[in-house]
C-alpha positions in Angstrom: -45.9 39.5 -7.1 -42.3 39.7 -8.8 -40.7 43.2 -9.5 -38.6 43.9 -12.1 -35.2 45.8 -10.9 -31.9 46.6 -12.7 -28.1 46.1 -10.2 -25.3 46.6 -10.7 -22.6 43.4 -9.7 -18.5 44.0 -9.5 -16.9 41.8 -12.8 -16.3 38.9 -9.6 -19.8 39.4 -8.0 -21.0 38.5 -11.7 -18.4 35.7 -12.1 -19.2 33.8 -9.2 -23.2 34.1 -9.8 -23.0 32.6 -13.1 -20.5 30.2 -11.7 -23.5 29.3 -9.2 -25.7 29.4 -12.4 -23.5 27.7 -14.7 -22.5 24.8 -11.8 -26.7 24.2 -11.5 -26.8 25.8 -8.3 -29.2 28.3 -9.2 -31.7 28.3 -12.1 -30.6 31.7 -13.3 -29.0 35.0 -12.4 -31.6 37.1 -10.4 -32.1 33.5 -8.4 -29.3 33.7 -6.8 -29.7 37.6 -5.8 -32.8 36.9 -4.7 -31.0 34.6 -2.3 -28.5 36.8 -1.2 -31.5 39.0 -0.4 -33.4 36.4 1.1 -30.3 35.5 3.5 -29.2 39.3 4.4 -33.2 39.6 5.1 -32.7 36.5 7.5 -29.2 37.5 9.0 -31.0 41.0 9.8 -33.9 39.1 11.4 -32.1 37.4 13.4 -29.4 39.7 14.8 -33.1 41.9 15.5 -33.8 39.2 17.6 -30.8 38.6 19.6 -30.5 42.6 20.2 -34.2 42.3 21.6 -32.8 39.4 24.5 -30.0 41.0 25.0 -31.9 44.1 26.1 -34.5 42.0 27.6 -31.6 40.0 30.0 -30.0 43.6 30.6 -33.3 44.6 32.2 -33.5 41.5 33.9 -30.4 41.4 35.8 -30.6 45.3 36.3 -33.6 44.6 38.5 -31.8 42.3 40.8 -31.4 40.3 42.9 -27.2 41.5 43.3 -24.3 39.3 45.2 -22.6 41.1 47.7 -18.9 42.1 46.6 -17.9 39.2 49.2 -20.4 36.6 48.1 -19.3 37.4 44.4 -15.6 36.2 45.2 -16.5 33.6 47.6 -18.9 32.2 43.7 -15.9 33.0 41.5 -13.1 31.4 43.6 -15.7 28.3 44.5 -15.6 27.9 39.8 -11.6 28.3 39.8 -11.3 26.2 42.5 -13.7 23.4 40.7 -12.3 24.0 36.7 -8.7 23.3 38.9 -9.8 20.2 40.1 -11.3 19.0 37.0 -8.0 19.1 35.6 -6.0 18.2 38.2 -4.3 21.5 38.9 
């Protein structure tokens, strides 16, 4: 089911839809802001989604299991040490 909806586009908003109309992009006006819709609706989804792991790896990693302060260096020095070599530094 379609509804019908007036909006309101800025004078370049409207130029660059027809453009996409007019360059057979798009068969007509409200196809491409249905688009834009449909991509905003898809953009939203999907930001959503990464919020929802990046809450689900915070509660993760807030449960543990932690490096000691010293076995944390002793990891990060171990990765310098290696991106070094790998280019001969």
């Amino acid at each position: 089911m379609t509804v019908k909806a007036s909006v309101s586009l800025s004078p370049q908003q409207e130029e660059f839809a027809r453009k996409l109309v007019e360059d057979g992009h798009f068969p007509s006006l409200a196809a491409v802001v249905e688009r834009g819709l449909d991509l905003v609706r898809e953009e939203t989804e999907m930001r959503e989604e990464d919020v929802e792991a990046l809450r689900s790896l915070i509660q993760r990693r807030r449960k543990g299991p932690f490096l000691s302060e010293a076995e944390s260096h002793e990891r990060i020095e171990a990765m310098i040490a290696a991106k070094k070599a790998e280019y001969g530094l």
